[in-house]
N, C-alpha and C positions, 0 to 999 in steps of 0.2 A: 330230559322230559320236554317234549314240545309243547310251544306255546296255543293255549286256547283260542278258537274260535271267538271272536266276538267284535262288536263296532270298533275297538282299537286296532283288532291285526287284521281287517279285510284288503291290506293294502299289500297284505305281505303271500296273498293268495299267487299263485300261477296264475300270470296273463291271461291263460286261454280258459280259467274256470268264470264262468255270469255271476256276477253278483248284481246288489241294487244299484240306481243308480239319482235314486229320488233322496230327497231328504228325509228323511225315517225319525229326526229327531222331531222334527214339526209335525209328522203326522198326523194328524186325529183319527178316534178311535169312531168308525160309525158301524163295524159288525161288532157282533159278540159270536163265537163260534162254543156252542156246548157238545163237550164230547171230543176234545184235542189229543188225537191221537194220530198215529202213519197216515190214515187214508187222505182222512183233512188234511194234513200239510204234505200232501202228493197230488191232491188235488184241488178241492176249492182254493185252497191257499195259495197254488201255483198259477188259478186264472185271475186272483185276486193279483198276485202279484206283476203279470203283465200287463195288468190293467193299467194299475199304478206306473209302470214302466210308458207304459203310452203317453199317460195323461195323468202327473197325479192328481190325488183326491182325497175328501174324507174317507177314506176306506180303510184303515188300520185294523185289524182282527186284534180283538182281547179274546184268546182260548179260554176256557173252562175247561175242568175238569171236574164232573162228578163223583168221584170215588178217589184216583190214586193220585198221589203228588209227583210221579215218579216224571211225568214230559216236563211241567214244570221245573222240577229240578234240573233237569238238562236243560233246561232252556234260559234258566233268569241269568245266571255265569253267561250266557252267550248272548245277551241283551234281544236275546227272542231268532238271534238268526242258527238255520240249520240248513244239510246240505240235502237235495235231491239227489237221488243217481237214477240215470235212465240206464238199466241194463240191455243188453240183448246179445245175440250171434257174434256183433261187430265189436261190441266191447264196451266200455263203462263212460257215458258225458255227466259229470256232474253239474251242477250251479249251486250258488246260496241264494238262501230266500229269505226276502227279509220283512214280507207284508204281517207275520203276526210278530207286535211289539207288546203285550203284555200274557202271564197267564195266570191264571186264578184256580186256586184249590176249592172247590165249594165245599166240603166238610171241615173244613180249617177255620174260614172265615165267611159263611154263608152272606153277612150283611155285604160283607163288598162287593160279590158276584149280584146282591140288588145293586146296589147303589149305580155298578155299570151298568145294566140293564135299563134303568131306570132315567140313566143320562139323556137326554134329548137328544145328543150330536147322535145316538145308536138309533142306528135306520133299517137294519136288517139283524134280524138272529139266526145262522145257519144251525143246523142240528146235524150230527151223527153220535148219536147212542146206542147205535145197534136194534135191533129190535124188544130187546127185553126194554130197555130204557124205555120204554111208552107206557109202561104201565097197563098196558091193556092183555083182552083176550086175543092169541093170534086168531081162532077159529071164527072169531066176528069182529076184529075191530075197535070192539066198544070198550072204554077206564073196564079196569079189574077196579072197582070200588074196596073190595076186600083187602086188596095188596096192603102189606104193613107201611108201607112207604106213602102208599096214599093218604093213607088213616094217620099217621104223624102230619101229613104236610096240612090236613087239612085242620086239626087241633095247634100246627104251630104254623101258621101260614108266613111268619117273619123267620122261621129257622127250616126251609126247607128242603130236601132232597132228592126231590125227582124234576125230571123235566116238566110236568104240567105245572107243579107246585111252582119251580122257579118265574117260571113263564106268568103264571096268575099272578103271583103277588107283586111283578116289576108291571105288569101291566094295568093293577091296579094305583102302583101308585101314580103312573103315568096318568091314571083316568082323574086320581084324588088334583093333581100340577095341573091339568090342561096342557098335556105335554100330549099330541098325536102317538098312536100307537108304530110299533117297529110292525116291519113284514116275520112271517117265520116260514122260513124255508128248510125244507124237511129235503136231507140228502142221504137217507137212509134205505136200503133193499126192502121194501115195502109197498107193494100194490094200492096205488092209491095215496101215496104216503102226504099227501097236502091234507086231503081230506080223515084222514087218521088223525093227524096231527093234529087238526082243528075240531074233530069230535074229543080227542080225550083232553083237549084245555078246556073245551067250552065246557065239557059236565062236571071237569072239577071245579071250573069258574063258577057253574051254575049251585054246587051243593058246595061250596065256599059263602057265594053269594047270588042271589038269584038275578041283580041288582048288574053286576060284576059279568053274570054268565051272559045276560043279553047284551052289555055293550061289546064284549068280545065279538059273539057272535054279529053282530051288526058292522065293528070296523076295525077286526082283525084279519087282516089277507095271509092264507097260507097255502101259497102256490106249491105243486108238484114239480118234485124233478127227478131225474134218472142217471145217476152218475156209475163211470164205467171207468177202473183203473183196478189192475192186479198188482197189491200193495202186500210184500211179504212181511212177516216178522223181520226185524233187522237185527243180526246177529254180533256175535264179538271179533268176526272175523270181519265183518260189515264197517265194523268202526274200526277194525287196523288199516283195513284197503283206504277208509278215507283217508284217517291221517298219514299213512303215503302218501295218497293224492295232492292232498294238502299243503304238506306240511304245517297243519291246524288238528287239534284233537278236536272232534265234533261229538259230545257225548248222546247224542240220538239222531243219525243222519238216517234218512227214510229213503228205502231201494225202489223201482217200481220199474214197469216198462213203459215204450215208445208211446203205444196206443193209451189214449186218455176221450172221455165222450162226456159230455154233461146238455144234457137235456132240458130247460126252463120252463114253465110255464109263465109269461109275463106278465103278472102282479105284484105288481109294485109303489103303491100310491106314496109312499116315502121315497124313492129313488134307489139306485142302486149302482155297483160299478157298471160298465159294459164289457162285460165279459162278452157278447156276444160278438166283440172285436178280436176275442183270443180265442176263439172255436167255439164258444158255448152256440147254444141249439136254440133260440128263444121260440116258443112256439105257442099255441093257445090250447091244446091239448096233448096232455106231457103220456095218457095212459099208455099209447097201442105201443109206445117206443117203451116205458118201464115190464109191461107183458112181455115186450119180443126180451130183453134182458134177463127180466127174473126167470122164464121158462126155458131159454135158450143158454144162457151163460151163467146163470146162477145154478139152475136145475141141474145142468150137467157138471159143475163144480160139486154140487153135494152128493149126486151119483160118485163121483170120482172120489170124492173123500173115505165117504164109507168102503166102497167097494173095494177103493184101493189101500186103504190101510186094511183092509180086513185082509187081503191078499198078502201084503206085507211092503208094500210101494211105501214110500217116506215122502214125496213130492209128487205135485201133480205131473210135473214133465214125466220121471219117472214112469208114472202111472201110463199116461198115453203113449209113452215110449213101446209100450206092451200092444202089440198089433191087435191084441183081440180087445182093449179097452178103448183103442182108437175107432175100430171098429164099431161099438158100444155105442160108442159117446154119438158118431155121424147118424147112427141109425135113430138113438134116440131122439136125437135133434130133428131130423128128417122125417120120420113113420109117425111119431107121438106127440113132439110139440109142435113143428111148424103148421098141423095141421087145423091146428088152436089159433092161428094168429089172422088178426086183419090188421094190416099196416097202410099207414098212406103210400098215393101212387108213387112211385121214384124209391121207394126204399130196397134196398138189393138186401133180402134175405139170403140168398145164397152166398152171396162175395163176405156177407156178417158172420155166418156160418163157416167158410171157409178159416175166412181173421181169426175167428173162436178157436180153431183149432191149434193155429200156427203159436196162437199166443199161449197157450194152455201149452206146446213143445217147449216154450223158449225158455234152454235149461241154466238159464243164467240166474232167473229167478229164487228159485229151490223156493216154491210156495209151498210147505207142507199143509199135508192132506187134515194131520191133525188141528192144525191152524182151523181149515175151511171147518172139520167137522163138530168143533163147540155150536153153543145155545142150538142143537139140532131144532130141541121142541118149539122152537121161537120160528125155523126159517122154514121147515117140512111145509105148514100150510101156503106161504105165499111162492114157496119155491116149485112144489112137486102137488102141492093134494087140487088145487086150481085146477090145473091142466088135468089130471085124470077126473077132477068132476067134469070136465069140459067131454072128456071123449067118453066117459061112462053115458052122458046125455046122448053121444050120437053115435052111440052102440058099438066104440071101437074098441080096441085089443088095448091093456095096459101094461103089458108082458113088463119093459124095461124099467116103466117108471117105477110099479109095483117091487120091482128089484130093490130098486135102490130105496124104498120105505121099509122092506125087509133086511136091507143090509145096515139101517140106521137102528132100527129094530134088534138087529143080532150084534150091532154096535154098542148100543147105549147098559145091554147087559155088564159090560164094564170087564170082560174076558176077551182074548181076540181067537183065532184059531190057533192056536199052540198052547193055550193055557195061560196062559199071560195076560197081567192085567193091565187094562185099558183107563187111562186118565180122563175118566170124562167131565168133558167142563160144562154144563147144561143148568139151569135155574131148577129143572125138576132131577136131577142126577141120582139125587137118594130117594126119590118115591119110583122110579125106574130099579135102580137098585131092589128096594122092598118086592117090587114086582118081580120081578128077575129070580129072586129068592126066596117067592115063594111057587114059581112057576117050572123051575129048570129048564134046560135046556131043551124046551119040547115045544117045535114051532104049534102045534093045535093048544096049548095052553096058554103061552107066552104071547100070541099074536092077536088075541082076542083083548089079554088083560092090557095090553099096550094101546088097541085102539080102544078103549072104552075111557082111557086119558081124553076128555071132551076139550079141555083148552086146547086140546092139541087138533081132536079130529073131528072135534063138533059133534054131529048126530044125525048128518044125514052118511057120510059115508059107511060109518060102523054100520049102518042096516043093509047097506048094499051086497049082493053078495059077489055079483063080478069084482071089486074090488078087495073085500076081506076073505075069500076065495081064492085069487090072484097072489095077495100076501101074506097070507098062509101058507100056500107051495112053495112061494119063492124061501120066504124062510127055511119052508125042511129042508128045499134043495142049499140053501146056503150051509145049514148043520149036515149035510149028507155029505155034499160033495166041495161045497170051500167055494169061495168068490171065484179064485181065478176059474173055474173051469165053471159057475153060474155064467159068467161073463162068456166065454166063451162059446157056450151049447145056448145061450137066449139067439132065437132068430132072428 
């Protein structure tokens, strides 16, 4: 049995693997990162860590975790260090990383995920909880006040469980100390997502305490950001390759590729690392780059998922490996999104487009489709339904996009094309379900009761008819004639 990963055997690593090279036991802890899981520690955690390589700092990451203890577990045995792998064509660079030094289960011990929060030296809160963690409606933005998680947090504000809740009540006691508040930086696929973030703390802060909700809003900074890194599940073959690599068992090392992008908006009145010495983008508005993202490489990851697991592709490489999905994907990036986008001067949408592709081949990855195709109902609005309001406005064609909300649609029924059932991981999974069974497989019944789901589609598209017209055909054609040859015969 090989020895463990962790600050006693990093000495026993291969010369040629990066590890730290700061002192990690002096540290200080000044982020808090909610929501510790692959991407975070392939990304933030990675600019955090060459920050610290430059120049150290207070910058230590405490992870949280809102729900499962499982990264923690791997991680406390390894005194917080794990391994990167940059995959691609040429073959595998690993390093360890060793900027997050603690992590916290918040259902386990809620008090102590405040009490860090709460600590003065914590000067920024990064966030990645996906999009359901907001607690809100996707189709506006605004707290689901209804959520059961809200309605606990706000009857036990000292035991809470969502990210507003947590966020309010460490930020209240900071107000009770005269302790300055933290920044929150929202690294989540979300349009907008500073200003998300900062509407649903402030209306919980505000129907918590009304007292609470205006100081927030007055001097809490929740800058935008745009982050870009294709971060797979990491598998059991994933962790034998390391400890080859190794010779250290690493019980959650995280695979990603070359390409990594983070984009800032700079607000920061507490301070922050400088990441913008390790590639970060610091900029004063973060939007037209998270648009050209979510509608260009998000949109067409969710197209690919659906379409291509429905076809029977297991990976995205896979999926575009098929000439007519490659096809697909350029056109709809080309004809339908880009024609949505205003970006500052010097941005090369085409050479972004081009990358999208090559990266989306690179089959070292094995991103499954199934991976990208969870919490559909959370990512459709900021990924896909944007952009066809955008071209519905100026009278254009929605053929592909339309596809790929019909293929999410013939998705989430929970059957795939051969009769076989589909795991689908989604917050509404079983009211899709109900819908699905009581609608059959009959795209003019099933395509109405799907978009009249309003979280999901709001209430201006369900009346349009170029749009619920558009995805009502694509559906029969997807029940008539199957993905792959929808994909093929769309112009």
């Amino acid at each position: 049995m090989i020895p463990r990963l962790s600050p006693t055997t990093l000495d026993r690593l291969p010369a040629d693997v990066p590890r730290p090279r700061y002192d990690r036991a002096s540290l200080p802890t000044g982020i808090v990162h909610i929501g510790l899981g692959a991407f975070h520690r392939a990304h933030q955690a990675v600019y955090t860590e060459d920050a610290l390589a430059r120049e150290p700092g207070p910058w230590g990451i405490c992870g949280v975790s809102l729900r499962s203890p499982d990264t923690r577990d791997a991680l406390a045995p390894q005194g917080g260090l794990y391994t990167v792998v940059v995959r691609d064509a040429q073959g595998e660079r690993p390093r360890v990383v060793g900027s997050v030094t603690e992590a916290l289960v918040a259902p386990e011990d809620p008090a102590a995920v405040l009490d860090r929060l709460a600590h003065p030296a914590v000067r920024v809160v990064t966030v990645t909880v996906t999009e359901k963690g907001y607690c809100h409606e996707p189709a506006t933005g605004a707290l689901n006040e209804d959520h059961p998680d809200i309605r606990h947090d706000l009857a036990n504000p000292q035991s809470p469980r969502t990210l507003p809740g947590f966020l309010a009540a460490a930020l209240a006691r900071r107000r009770a100390a005269g302790v300055a508040p933290f920044t929150v930086l929202s690294c989540d696929n979300l349009p907008h997502n500073g200003a998300v973030t900062a509407g649903v703390l402030r209306r919980f802060a505000e129907l918590r305490d009304p007292d609470l909700g205006r100081w927030i809003a007055d001097q809490v900074a929740c800058p935008s950001s745009m982050v870009d890194r294709i971060v797979p599940a990491t598998t059991a073959e994933d962790r034998a390759a390391v400890a080859a690599r190794l010779g250290l068992d690493d019980a959650w090392p995280v695979m990603t590729e070359p390409f990594s992008q983070w984009v800032v908006e700079d607000r920061f009145p507490a301070g922050r690392p400088a990441w913008e010495l390790e590639g970060a983008e610091m900029v004063a508005d973060v939007r037209p780059y998270e648009t050209m993202k979510l509608r260009l490489l998000n949109a067409s990851h969710s197209c690919i998922a659906y379409l291509g697991d429905l076809a029977g592709y297991e990976t995205v490489a896979q999926t575009v490996a098929d000439p007519a999905f490659a096809r697909f994907v350029r056109a709809l990036m080309d004809e339908e999104v880009t024609p949505t986008l205003q970006m500052p001067p010097g941005v090369d949408l085409e050479g972004y487009k081009a990358a999208l592709l090559a990266r989306f081949a690179n089959p070292a990855l094995k991103h499954r489709t199934w991976q990208i195709a969870m919490d559909g109902s959370q990512k459709l609005p900021q990924r896909l339904l944007g952009t066809i309001a955008d071209r519905l406005r100026a009278g254009a064609p929605v053929d592909r996009l339309a596809l790929g909300v019909a293929a999410w649609m013939r998705y989430v029924t929970g059957v795939d094309e051969g009769g076989r059932p589909i795991d689908v991981r989604d917050p509404l999974a079983a009211r899709f379900t109900d819908i699905a069974a009581e609608t059959g497989p009959v795209a003019e019944r099933l395509a109405p009761a799907l978009l009249a789901v309003e979280s999901v589609f709001g209430t201006d598209l369900p009346r349009h008819p170029g749009f619920t017209g558009a995805v009502t055909a694509a559906l029969a054609r997807l029940y008539a004639r199957g993905a792959r040859a929808c994909v093929d015969e769309t112009p």
